[in-house]
ROVEXLO-30374 format. One line per 5 residues: number of its first residue (from 0); their letters; for each residue x negated, y, z of C-alpha. Coordinates in Angstrom, 2 decimals, always signed. Each point is the difference from the previous one (the first is absolute). Layout:
REM ROVEXLO-30374
NUM	A	X Y Z ~ ...
***
This chain:
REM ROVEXLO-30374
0	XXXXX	+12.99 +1.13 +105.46 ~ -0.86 +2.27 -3.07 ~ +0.52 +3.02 +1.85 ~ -3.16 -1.01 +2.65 ~ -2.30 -1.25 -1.81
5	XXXXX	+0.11 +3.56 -2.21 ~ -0.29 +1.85 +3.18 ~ -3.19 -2.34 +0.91 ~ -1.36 +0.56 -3.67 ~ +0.48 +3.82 +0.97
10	XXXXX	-1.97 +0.26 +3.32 ~ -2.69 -2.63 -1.57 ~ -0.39 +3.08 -2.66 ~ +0.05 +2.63 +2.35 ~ -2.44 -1.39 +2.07
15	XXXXX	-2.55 -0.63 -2.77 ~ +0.19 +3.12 -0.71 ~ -0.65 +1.77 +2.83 ~ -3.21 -1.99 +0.45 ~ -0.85 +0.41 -3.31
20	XXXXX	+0.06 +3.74 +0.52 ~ -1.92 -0.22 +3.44 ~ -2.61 -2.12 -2.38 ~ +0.13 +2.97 -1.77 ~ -0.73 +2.76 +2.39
25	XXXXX	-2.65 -1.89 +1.64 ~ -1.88 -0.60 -3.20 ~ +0.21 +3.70 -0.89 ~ -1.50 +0.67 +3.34 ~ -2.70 -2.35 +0.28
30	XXXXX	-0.41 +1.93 -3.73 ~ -0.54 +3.24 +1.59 ~ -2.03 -0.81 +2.61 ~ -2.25 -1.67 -2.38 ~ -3.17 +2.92 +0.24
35	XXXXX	+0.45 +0.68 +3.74 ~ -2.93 -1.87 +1.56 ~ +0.42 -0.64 +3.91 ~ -1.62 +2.13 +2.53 ~ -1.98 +3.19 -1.99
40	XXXXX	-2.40 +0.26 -2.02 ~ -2.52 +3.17 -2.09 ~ -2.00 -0.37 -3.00 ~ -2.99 +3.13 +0.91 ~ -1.54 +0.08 +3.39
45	XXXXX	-2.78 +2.06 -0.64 ~ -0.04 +3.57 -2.06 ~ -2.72 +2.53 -0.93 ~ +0.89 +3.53 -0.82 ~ -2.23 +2.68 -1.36
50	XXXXX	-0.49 +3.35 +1.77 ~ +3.11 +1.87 -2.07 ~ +1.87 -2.88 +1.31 ~ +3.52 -1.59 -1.77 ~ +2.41 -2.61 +0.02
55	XXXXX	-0.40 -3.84 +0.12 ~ +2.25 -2.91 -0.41 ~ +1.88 -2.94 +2.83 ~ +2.04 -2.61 -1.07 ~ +1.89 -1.40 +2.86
60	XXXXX	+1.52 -3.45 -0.02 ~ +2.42 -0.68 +2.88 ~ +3.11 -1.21 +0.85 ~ -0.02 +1.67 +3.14 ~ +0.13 +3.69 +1.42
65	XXXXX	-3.25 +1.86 +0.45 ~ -1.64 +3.16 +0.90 ~ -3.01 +2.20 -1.14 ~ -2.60 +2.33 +1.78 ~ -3.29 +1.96 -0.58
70	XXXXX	-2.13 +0.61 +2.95 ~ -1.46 +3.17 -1.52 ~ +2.03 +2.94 -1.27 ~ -1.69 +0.14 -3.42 ~ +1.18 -2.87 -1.61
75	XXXXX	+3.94 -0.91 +0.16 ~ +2.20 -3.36 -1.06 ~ +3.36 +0.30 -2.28 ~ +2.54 -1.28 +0.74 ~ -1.32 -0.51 +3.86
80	XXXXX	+2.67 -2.57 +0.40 ~ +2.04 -2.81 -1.94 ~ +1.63 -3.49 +0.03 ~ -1.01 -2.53 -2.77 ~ -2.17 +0.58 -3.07
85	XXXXX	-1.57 +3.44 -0.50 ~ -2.38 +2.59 -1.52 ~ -1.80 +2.36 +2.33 ~ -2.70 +2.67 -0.77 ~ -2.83 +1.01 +2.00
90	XXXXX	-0.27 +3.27 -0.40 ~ -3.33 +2.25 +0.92 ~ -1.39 +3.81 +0.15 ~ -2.73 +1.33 -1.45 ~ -2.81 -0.16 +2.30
95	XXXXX	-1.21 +3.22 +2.19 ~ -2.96 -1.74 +1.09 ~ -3.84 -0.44 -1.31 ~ -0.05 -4.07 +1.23 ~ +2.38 -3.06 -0.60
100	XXXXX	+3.03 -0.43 +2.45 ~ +1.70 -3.13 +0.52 ~ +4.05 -0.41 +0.88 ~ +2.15 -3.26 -0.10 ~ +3.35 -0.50 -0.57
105	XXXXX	+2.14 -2.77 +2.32 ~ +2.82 -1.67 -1.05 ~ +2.29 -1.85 +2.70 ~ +2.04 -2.51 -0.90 ~ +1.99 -2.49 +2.94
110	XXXXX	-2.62 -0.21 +2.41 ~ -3.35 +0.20 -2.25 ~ -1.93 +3.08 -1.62 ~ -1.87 -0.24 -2.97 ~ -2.53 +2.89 -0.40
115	XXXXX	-1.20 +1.55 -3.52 ~ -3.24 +2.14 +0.17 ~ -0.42 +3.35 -1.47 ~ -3.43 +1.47 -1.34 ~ -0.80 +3.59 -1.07
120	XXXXX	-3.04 +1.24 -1.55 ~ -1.29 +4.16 +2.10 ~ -0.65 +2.22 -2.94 ~ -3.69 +0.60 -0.91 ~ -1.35 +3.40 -0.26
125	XXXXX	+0.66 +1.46 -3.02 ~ +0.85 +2.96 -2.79 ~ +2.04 -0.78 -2.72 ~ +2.58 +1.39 -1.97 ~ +2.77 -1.73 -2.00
130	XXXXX	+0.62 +1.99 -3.27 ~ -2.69 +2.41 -1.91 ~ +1.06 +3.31 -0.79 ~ +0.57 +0.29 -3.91 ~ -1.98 +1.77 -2.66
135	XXXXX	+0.57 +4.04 +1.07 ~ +1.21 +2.66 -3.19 ~ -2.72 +2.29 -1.07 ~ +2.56 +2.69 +0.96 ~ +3.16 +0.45 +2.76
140	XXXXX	+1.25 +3.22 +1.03 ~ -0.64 +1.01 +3.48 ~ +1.55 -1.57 +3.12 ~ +0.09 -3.25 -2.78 ~ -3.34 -0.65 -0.60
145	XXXXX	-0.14 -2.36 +3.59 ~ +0.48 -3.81 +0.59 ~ -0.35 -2.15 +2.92 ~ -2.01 -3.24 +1.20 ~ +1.39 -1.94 +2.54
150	XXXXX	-3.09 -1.55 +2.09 ~ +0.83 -2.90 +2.26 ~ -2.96 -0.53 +2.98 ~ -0.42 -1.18 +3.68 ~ -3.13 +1.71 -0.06
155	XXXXX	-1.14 +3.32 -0.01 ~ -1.38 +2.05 -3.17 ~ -1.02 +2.82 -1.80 ~ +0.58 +1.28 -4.23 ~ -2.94 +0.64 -1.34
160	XXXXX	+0.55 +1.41 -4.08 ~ -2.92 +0.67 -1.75 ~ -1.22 +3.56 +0.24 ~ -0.13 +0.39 -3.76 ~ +3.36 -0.36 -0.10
165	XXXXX	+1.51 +2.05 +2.79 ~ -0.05 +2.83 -2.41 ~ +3.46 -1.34 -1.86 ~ +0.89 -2.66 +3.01 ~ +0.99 +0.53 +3.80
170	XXXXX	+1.95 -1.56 +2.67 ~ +2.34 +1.52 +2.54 ~ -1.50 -0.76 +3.62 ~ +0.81 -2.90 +2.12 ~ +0.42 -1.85 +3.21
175	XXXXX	-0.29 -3.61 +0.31 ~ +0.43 -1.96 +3.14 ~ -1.25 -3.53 -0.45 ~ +2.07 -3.23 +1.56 ~ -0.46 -3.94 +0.16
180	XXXXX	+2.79 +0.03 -3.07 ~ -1.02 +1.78 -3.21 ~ +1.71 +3.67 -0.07 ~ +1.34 +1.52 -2.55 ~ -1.73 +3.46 -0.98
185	XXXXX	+1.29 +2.23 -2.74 ~ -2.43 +2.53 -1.41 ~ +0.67 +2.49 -3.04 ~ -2.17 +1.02 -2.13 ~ -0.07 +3.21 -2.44
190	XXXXX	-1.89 -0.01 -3.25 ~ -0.75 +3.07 -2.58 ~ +0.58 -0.17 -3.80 ~ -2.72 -2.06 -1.89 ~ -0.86 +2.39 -3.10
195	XXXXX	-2.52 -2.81 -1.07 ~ +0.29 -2.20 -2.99 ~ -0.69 -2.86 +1.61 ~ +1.46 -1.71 +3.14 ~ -1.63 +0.81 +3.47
200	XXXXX	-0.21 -2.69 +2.57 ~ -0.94 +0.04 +3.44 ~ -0.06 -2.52 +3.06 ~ +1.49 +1.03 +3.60 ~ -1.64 -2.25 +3.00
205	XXXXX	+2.05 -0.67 +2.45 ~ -3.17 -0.74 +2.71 ~ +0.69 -2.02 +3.53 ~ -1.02 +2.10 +3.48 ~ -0.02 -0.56 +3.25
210	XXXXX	-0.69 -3.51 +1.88 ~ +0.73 -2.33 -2.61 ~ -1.65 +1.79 -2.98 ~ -2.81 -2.45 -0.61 ~ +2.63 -2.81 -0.36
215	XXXXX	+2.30 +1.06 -2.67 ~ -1.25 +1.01 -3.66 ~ +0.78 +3.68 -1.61 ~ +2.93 +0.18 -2.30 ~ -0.24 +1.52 -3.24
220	XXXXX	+2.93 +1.58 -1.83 ~ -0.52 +1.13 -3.91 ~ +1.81 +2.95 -1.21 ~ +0.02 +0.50 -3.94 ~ +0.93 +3.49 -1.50
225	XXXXX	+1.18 +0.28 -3.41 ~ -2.20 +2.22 -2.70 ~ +1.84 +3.20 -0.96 ~ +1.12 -0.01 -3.72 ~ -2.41 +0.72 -2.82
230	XXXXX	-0.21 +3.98 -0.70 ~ -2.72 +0.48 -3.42 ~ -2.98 +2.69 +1.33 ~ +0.13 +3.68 -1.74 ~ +3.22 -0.85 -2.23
235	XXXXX	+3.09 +1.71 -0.88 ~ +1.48 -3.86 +0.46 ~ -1.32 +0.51 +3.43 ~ +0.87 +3.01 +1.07 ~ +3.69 -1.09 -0.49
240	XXXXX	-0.54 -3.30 +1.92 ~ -1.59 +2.25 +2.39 ~ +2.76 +2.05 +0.55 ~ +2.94 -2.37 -0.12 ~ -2.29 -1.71 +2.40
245	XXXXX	-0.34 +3.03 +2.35 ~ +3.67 +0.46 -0.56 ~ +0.99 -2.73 +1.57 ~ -2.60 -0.01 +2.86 ~ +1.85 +3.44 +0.86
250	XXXXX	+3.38 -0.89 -0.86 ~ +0.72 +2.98 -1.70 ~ +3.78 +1.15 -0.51 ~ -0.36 +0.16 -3.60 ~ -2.07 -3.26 -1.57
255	XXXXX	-1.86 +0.37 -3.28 ~ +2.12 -1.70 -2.79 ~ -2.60 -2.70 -1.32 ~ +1.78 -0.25 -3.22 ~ -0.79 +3.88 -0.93
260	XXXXX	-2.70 +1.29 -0.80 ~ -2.50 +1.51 +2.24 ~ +0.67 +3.59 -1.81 ~ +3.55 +0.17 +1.21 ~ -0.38 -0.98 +4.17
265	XXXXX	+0.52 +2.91 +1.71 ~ -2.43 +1.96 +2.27 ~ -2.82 -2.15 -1.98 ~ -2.16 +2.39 -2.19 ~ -2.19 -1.22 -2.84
270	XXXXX	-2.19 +1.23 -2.54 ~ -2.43 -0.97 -3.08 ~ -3.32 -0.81 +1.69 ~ -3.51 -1.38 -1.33 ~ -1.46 -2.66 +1.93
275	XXXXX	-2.36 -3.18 +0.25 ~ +2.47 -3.09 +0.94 ~ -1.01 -2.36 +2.09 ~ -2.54 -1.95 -2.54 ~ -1.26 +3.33 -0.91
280	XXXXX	+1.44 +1.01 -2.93 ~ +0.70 +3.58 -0.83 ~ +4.02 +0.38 -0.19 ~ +2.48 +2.48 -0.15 ~ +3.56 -0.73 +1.35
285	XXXXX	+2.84 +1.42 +2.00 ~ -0.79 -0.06 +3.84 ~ +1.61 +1.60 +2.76 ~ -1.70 +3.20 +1.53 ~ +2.77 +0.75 +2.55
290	XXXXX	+2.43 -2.00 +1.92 ~ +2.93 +1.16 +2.73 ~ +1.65 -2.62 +2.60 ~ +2.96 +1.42 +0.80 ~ +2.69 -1.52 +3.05
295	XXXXX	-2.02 -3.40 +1.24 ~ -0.04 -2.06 +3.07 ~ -3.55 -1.47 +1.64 ~ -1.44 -0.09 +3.01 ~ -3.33 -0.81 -1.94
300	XXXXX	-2.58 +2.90 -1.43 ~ -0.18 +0.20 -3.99 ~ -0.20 -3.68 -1.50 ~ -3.22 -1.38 -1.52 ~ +1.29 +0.48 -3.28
305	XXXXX	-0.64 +3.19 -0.21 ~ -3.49 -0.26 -0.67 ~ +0.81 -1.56 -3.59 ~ +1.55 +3.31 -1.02 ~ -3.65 +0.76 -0.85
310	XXXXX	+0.85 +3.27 -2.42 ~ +2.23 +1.21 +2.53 ~ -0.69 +4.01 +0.99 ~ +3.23 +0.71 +2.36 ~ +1.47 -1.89 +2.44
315	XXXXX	+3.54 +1.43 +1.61 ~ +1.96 -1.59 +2.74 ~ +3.22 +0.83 +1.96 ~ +3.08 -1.43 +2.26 ~ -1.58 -2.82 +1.54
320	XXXXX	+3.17 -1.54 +2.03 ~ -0.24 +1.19 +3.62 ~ -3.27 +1.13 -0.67 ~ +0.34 +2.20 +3.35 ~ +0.14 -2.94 +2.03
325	XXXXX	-3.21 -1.77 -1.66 ~ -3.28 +0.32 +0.82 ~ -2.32 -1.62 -3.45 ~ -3.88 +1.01 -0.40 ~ -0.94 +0.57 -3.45
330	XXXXX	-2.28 -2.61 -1.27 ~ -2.95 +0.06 -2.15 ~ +2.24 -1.59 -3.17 ~ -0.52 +3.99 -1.62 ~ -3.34 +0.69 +0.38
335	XXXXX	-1.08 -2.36 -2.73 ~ +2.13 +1.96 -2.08 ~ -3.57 +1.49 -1.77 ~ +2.50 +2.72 -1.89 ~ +2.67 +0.93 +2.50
340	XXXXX	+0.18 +3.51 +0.36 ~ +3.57 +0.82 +1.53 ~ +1.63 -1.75 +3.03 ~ +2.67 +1.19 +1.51 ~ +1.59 -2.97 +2.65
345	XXXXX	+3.27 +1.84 +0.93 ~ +2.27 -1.55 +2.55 ~ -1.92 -3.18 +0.42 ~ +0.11 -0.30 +3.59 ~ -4.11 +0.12 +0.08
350	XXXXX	-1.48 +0.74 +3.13 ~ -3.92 -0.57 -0.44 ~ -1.80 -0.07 -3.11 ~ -3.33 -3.07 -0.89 ~ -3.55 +1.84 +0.34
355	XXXXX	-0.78 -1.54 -3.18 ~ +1.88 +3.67 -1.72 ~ -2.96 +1.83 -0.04 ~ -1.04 -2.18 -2.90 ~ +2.30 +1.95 -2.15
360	XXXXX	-2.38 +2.77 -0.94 ~ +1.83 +0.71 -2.53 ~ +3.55 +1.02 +1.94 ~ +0.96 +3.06 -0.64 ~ +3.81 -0.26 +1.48
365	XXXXX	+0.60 -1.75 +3.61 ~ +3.63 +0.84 +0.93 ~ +1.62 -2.30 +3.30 ~ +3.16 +1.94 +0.89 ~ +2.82 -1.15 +1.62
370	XXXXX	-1.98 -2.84 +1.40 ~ -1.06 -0.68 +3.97 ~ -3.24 +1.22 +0.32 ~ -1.13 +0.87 +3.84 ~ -2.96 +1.73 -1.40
375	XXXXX	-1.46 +1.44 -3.26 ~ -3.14 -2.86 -0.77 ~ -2.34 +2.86 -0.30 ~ -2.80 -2.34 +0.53 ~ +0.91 -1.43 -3.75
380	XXXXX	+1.49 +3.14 -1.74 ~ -3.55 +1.49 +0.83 ~ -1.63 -2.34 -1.96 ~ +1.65 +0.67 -2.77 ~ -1.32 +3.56 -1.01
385	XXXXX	+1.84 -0.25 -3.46 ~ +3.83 +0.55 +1.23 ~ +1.68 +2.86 -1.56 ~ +3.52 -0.95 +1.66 ~ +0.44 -1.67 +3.27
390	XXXXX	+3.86 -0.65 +1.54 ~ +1.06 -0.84 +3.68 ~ +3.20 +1.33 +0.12 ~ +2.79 -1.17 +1.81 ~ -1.79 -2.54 +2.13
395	XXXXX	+2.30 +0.01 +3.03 ~ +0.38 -2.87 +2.11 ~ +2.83 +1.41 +2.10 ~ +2.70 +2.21 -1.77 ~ +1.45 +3.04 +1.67
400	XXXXX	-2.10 +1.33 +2.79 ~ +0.22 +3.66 -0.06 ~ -1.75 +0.89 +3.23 ~ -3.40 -1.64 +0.48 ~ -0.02 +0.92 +3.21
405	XXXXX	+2.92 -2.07 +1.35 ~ -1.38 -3.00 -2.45 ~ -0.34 -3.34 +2.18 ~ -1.20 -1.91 -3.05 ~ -3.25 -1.46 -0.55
410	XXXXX	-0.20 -0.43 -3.52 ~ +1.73 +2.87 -2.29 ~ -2.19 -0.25 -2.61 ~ -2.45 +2.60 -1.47 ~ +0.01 +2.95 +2.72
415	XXXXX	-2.75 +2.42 +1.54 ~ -2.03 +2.56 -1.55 ~ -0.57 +0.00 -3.45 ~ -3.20 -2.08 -1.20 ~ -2.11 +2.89 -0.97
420	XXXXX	-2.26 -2.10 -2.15 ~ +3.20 -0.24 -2.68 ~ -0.53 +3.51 -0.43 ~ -3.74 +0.04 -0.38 ~ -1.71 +0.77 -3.38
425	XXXXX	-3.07 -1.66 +1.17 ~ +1.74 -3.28 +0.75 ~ +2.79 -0.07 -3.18 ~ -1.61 +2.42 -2.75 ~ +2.46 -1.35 -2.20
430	XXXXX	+3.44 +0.13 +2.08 ~ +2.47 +1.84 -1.82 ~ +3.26 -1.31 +2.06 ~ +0.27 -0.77 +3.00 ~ +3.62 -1.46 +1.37
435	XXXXX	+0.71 +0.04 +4.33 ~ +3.62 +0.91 -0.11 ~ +2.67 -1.01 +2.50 ~ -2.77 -1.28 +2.38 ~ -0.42 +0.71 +3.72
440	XXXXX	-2.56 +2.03 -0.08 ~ -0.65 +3.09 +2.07 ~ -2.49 +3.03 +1.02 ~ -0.98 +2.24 -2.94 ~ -1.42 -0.29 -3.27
445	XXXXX	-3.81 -0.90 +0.29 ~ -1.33 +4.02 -0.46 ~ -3.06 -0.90 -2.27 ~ -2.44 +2.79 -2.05 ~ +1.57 +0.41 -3.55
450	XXXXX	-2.61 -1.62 -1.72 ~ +0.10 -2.98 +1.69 ~ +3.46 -1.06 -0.58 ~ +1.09 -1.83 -2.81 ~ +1.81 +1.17 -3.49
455	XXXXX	+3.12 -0.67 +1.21 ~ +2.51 -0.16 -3.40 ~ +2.63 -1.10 +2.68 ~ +0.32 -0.37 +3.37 ~ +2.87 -1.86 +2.27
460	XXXXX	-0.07 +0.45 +3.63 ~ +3.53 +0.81 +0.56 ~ +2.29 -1.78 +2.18 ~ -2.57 -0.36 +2.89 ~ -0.31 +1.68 +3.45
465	XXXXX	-2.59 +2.54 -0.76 ~ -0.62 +3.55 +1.17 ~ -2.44 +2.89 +1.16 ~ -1.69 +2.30 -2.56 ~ +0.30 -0.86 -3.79
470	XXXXX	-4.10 -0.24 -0.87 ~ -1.01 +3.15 -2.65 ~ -0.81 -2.91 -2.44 ~ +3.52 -0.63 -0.08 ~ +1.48 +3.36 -0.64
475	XXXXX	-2.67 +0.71 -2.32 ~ -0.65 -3.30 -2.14 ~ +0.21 +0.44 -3.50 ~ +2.67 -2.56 -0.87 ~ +2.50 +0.92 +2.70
480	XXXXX	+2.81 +0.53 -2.10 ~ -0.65 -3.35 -1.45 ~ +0.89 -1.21 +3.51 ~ +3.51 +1.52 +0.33 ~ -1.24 +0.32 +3.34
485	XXXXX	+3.07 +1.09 +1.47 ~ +1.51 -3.75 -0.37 ~ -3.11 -2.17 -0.13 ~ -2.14 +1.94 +2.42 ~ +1.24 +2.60 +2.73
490	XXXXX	+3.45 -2.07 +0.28 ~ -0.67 -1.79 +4.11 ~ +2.75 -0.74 +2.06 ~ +0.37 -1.72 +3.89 ~ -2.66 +0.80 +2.84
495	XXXXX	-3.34 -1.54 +0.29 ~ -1.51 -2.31 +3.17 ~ -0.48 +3.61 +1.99 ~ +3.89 +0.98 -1.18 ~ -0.75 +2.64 -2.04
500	XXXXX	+2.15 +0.81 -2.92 ~ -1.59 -1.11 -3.08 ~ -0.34 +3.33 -2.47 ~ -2.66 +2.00 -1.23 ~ -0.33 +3.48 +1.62
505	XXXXX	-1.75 +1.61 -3.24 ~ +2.26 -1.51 -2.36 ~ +0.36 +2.57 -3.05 ~ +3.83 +1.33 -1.13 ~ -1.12 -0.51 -3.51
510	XXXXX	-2.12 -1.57 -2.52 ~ -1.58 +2.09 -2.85 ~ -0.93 -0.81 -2.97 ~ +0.36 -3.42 -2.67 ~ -1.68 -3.29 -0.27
515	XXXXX	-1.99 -0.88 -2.92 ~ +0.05 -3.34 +0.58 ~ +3.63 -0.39 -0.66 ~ +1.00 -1.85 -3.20 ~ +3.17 -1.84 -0.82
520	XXXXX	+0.18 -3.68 +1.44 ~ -0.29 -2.67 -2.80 ~ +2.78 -2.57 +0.26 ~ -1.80 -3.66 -0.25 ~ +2.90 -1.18 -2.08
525	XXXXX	+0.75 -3.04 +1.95 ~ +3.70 -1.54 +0.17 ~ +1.79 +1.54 +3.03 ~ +1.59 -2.67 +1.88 ~ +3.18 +2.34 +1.31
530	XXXXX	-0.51 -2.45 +3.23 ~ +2.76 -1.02 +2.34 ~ -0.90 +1.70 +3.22 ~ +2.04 -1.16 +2.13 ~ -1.69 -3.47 -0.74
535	XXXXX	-3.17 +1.53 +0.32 ~ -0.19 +1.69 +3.32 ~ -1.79 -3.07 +1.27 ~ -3.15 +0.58 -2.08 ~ +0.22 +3.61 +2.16
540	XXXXX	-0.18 +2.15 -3.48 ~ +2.02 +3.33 -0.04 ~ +1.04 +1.43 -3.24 ~ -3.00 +2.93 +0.72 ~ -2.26 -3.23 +0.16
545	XXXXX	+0.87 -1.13 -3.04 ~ +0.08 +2.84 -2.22 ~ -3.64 +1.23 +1.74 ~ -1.69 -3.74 -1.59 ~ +2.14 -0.27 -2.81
550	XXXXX	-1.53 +3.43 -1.10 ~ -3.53 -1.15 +0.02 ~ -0.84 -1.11 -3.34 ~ -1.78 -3.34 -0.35 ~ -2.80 +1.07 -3.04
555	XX	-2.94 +1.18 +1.43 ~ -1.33 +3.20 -1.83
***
């Protein structure tokens, strides 16, 4: 009797149990289901997007399955599909069009739809840009001195900058093809150095065209240059800022050492001179006269700089980097150099020279060899009655043409007849010097009367095409010797444009008699740099190069 009513007790226990535990499990599910409204439900039926359209927000309440579609492909639904509670996002483009489009977005759900309505502003006619270009240096080298503004318009339009400044800003062309959307347009801009003391600001218009142009207003960009450092007027102080100035400008291969002073820098000249200073005081101080840039790299003509070095008397370049491959016109930065007497621009890569030269009356050496002249600027030179020495030497353009007459180029640099004027008394009473070796020229040497041609104390023509009859004046001028003519004057070699071998068919076995005008070269005393050529053959300077400037002293007598 024990024994059954413990087995009852058991199954009474078990029992309870197992409904307990169904009591349970239906509690935790009635638990779970406890945010799951019936049917389906969304909290946003209506959204408005502007014309760069984005993303908006669905909260789906179901406890049921459901799908999602748009009816138009620029807006989408994610997820497109689900079963119970959910978050979906409308997603939409940016707008192509000038007016507002509308879309919806259906949801289906058992056998009803709900529909949510989509809204997109057209974008209005406009120019605008999103970031300002910042403040520009007074100075970047070449190829740096550019920056960009990115223009965004669905209209048409034009750049206007203001004349007065297109002399130091430009802009590459472009082509822009207006849509509904506002396109992108990239434009670059190049700027010159700003040798002011101040900052320079301009404004560049960015002005509507076409069909909407009367709808949409201009857009105006600043651009801010910053003012070049302080240099003191007439100073020895600024003649040193000048040059470590100009130094950098040119990045020359050997800097000025700020921390020494100006007497040691090599190449740089000075001397004890009296002057008024800038508030008109009556001074005397150590300024430099003379001044050589040696092995530099610019595409740009001699910085502004220069015209601080207000004592300075000689000016002496060479080795421009690549300067065959560089065409540069000499600006007018010299010719307010009221004292300059000497300039000799030696492998600079100059190819025109600023009208504004013939101001320098007082000019007594012009020397542009090795550069990439086309022609001699006789037009200029002839204004400028007072040059004793004048150089074009080694302006070839194309290297190693030995028969004109099978040439096929265009532009070889300085070639025909000799300019007779260069050779004219009349036009150059004063020209001592005169420098046309390793040109292209051909024909003979302009035959002139005796007394019309100039005192020639040397004369280079060698190196050229020319031939014919050596001119009496020639074989008879009174400072042949002093020519070594037999190197610097009667040496030709190829065939001229007609094929003709280039010699002289009067050319004299021998020279009688000595020059006067010899006298020992004086040696300028300047540190010789013992350069590393091999690093220097890009700056196109040969040792003769060299050792032909380095010889020039930099005192003027």
């Amino acid at each position: 009797m024990q024994m059954n009513n413990n087995r009852y007790i058991r199954r009474v226990c078990k029992l309870g149990g197992t409904l307990l535990a169904a009591c349970c499990l239906l509690f935790t599910s009635c638990e779970d289901k406890e945010d799951v409204k019936a049917g389906f439900a969304i909290d946003e039926t209506t959204f408005m997007f502007n014309e760069f359209g984005g993303a908006g927000k669905i909260k789906i309440e179901s406890d049921q399955a459901w799908t999602a579609a748009t009816n138009v492909e620029w807006c989408m639904i994610s997820p497109a599909n689900g079963s119970g509670n959910a978050d979906c996002q409308v997603l939409v483009d940016t707008s192509y069009l000038y007016q507002n489009r509308e879309g919806f977005v259906t949801f289906y759900s058992g056998s009803k739809e709900y529909q949510v309505n989509i809204s997109q502003l057209g974008f209005k006619k406009q120019v605008f840009v999103k970031e300002n270009p910042q403040s520009l240096p007074h100075f970047e080298f070449k190829g740096k001195n550019t920056f960009e503004i990115e223009v965004f318009s669905n209209v048409g339009f034009e750049l206007i900058i203001p004349e007065n400044d297109r002399d130091w800003l430009s802009a590459e062309s472009f082509v822009f093809e207006p849509a509904s959307i506002p396109r992108p347009q990239k434009i670059k801009f190049t700027y010159e150095p700003n040798n002011k003391f101040e900052e320079r600001l301009s404004s560049l218009t960015f002005r509507p065209v076409g069909e909407f142009a009367d709808q949409v207003e201009p857009l105006v960009v600043p651009v801010t240059q910053l003012a070049a450092p302080f240099i003191p007027v007439n100073s020895r102080a600024g003649d040193s800022m000048a040059l470590l100035s100009i130094g950098r400008q040119l990045d020359l291969y050997w800097q000025y050492d700020p921390s020494k002073s100006i007497e040691t820098w090599s190449d740089v000249y000075t001397e004890e001179i009296t002057f008024k200073n800038e508030v008109g005081e009556t001074v005397t101080d150590l300024r430099v006269t003379g001044v050589r840039f040696f092995f530099f790299e610019t595409e740009m003509s001699l910085p502004y700089e220069i015209t601080y070095l207000t004592e300075l008397k000689k000016l002496i370049t060479m080795g421009n980097s690549n300067s065959y491959l560089k065409r540069i016109k000499l600006g007018p930065e010299i010719t307010q150099m009221e004292k300059l007497t000497y300039v000799e621009l030696y492998a600079y890569g100059f190819n025109e020279i600023c009208p504004e030269i013939t101001r320098m009356q007082q000019l007594q050496t012009l020397d542009m060899d090795a550069n990439n002249f086309a022609e001699i600027p006789l037009d200029l030179l002839r204004q400028m009655p007072n040059l004793e020495c004048i150089g074009f030497g080694n302006n070839r353009l194309v290297e190693g043409i030995t028969d004109l007459s099978n040439s096929v180029e265009d532009q070889i640099g300085l070639h025909g007849e000799l300019p007779v004027d260069l050779f004219r008394k009349s036009v150059f009473p004063n020209l001592k010097n005169l420098y046309l070796w390793h040109n292209y020229y051909e024909g003979a040497i302009p035959n002139l009367p005796k007394d019309e041609v100039c005192d020639f104390e040397r004369l280079c023509v060698n190196g050229n095409m020319l031939s014919g009859e050596l001119p009496a004046w020639v074989l008879e001028h009174k400072n042949l010797p002093c020519w070594d003519p037999f190197v610097f004057v009667f040496n030709q070699s190829g065939k001229d444009s007609n094929g003709n071998m280039a010699f002289f068919i009067n050319e004299p076995n021998r020279i009688t008699g000595e020059c006067e005008l010899w006298k020992e070269e004086e040696n300028n005393g300047d540190i010789d740099y013992n350069p590393d050529w091999k690093i220097l053959e890009k700056y196109g300077v040969t040792l003769e190069m060299y050792k032909r400037v380095k010889s020039i002293p930099l005192h003027c007598k």
